[in-house]
N, C-alpha and C positions, 0 to 999 in steps of 0.2 A: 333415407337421410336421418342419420343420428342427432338429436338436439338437446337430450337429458338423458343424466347419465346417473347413478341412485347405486352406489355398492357400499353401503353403509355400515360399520363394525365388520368389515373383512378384510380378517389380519392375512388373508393369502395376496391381495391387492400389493404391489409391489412398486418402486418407480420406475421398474420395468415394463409394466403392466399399463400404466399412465403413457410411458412412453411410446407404447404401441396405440392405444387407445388415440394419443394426440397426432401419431402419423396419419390414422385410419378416420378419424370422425374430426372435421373441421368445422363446419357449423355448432357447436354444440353452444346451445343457452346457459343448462345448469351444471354444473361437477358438484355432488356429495359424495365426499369419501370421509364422513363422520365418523372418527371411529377407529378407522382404518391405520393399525397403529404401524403399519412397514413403511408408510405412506413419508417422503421427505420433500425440504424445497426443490429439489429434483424432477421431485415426481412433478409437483404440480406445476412449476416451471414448463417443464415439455407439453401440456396441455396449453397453459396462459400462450406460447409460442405460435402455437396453429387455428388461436380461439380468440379471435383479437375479439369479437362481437358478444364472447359470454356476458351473460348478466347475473348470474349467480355463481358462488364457490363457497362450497361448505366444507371449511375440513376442520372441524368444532373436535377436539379432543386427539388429532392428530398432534402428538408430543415431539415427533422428529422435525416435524414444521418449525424454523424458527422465524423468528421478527423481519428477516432479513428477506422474505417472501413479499414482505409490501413493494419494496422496491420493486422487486418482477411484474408485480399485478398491476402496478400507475404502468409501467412501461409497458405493458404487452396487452392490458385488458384497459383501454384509459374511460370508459366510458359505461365500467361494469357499476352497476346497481346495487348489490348485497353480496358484503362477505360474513361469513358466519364461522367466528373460528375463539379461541380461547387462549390465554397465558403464550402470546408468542410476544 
């Protein structure tokens, strides 16, 4: 069982890649994908989807992320702890 998840400045990380990651690991606690600049509200959306329990999301420097991700994270994570993110 998968709980934390750490793929930090890799730009190969896709929201294809999230989105397999969120069918495949549903407990997961933490998502850093710091860094990871392929990374969009997409990606991390399909994660928030199957992770209602996370309590961390770091995507600090992910520039495809927009504002519009908050929205996703009240609805799909309502009870998450720490987000860690910049200029959305």
């Amino acid at each position: 069982r998968v709980t934390d998840i750490y793929l930090c400045n890799c730009s190969l990380i896709t929201d294809e890649a999230l989105k397999l990651i969120g069918e495949k690991c549903s407990q997961l606690h933490t998502l850093d994908v710091e860094g990871c600049s392929n990374v969009t509200d997409e990606g991390i959306r399909s994660i928030l989807q199957s992770n209602p329990d996370m309590d961390i999301l770091s995507f600090y420097g992910c520039k495809k992320v927009k504002s519009e991700i908050i929205r996703s994270i009240v609805e799909y994570t309502p009870n998450i702890k720490y987000i860690i993110a910049n200029d959305i």
